[in-house]
C-alpha positions in Angstrom: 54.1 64.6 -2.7 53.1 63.4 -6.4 52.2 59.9 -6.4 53.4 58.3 -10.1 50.2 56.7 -11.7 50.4 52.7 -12.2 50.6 51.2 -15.5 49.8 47.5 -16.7 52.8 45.7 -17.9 50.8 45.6 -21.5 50.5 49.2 -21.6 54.1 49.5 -20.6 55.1 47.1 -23.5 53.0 49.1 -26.5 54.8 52.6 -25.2 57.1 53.4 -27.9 60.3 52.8 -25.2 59.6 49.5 -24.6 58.8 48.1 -28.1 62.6 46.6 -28.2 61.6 44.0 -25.3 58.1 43.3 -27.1 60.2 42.5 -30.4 62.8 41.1 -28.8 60.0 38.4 -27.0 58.6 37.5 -30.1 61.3 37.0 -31.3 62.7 34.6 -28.6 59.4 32.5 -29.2 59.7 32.6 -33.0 63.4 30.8 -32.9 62.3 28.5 -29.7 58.9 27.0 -32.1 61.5 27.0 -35.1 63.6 24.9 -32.6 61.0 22.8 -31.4 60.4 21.5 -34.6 63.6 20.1 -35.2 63.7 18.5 -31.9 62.1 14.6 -30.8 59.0 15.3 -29.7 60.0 14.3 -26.0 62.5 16.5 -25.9 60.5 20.0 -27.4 58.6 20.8 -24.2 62.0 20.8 -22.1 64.1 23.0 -24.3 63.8 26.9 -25.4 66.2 29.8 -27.3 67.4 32.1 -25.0 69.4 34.2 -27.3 70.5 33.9 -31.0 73.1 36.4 -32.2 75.0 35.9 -35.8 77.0 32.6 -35.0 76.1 31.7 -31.7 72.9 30.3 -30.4 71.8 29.7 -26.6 69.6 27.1 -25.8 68.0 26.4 -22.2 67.4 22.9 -20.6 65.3 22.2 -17.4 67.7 19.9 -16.4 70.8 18.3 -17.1 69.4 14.7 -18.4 67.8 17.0 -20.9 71.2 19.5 -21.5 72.8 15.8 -22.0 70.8 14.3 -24.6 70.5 17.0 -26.4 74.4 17.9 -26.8 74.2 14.5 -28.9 71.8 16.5 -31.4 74.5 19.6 -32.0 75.9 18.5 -35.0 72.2 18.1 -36.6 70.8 21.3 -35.1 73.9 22.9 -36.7 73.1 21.8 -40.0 69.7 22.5 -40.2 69.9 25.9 -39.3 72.3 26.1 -41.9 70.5 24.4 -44.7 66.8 26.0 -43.6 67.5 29.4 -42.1 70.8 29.9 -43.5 72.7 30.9 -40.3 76.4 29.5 -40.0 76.3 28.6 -36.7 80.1 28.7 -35.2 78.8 28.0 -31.3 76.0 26.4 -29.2 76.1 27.2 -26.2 73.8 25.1 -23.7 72.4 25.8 -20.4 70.1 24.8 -17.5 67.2 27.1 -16.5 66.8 27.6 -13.2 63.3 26.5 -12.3 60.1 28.8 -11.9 58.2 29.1 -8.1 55.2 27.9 -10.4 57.3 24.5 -11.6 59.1 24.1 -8.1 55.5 24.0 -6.5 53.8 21.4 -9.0 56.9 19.4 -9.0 56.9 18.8 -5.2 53.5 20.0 -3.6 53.7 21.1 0.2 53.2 18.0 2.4 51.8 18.4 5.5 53.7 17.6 8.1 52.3 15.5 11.3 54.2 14.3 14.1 53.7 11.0 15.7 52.2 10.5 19.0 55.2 10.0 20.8 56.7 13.2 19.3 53.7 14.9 20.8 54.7 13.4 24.4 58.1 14.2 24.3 57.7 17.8 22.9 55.2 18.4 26.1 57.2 16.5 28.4 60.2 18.3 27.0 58.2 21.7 27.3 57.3 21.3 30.4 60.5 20.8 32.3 61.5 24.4 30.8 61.9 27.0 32.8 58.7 29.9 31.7 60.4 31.2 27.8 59.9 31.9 24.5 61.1 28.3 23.7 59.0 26.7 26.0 55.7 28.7 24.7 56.7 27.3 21.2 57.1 23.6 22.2 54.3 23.9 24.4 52.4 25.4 21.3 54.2 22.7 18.6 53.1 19.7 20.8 49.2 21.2 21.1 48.9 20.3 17.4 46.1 18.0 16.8 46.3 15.0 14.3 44.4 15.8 11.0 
């Protein structure tokens, strides 16, 4: 059995086959800075260019508060891509990113969980009037839980 030989994802990305995606990424962030700099200041860091083809142009919001305030700024994104990088732009169309693992987790951390001490009771008391199961083991274990 031949085992295939594993690449990086940089080597992957300079093999002549996957140059497009490289360009294509550069791209993206070349349009999304050009963006940027159009935009208030407190708004930059929220918003990025998904996709600009001939006379449409796809921006992404993290949320909709920011998809809202920025469908004020349309007409004046419009005109300056006209006047500085001479695109006739017929459509914007807006939409809102779904978020990363990475910003779920540093948006809301993991909170530990603790259960009071009459929880505790109950859950063992509970537990204990079982009859021997898998249900009981868990309870049994739940309610062993010490206080951190």
């Amino acid at each position: 059995m031949s085992r295939l030989k594993s690449r990086s994802l940089a080597s992957l990305l300079k093999n002549k086959g996957f140059s497009h995606i490289q360009a294509e990424i550069t791209r993206r962030k070349l349009y999304t800075q050009q963006l940027r700099a159009i935009l208030p200041a407190s708004m930059a860091a929220h918003c990025q260019v998904v996709n600009l083809q001939q006379d449409s142009l796809s921006i992404a919001v993290d949320n909709a508060a920011w998809l809202a305030k920025l469908r004020f700024l349309l007409p004046q994104i419009k005109q300056i891509y006209r006047q500085e990088h001479h695109l006739q732009l017929k459509h914007i169309k807006l939409l809102v990113s779904r978020p990363t693992d990475t910003a779920v987790k540093q948006a809301s951390p993991q909170l530990k969980r603790q259960l009071s001490a009459n929880s505790v009771r109950f859950i063992h008391d509970y537990a204990e009037s079982l009859e021997p199961s898998d249900l009981r083991l868990a309870l049994l274990r739940l309610s062993s839980r010490k206080k951190r």
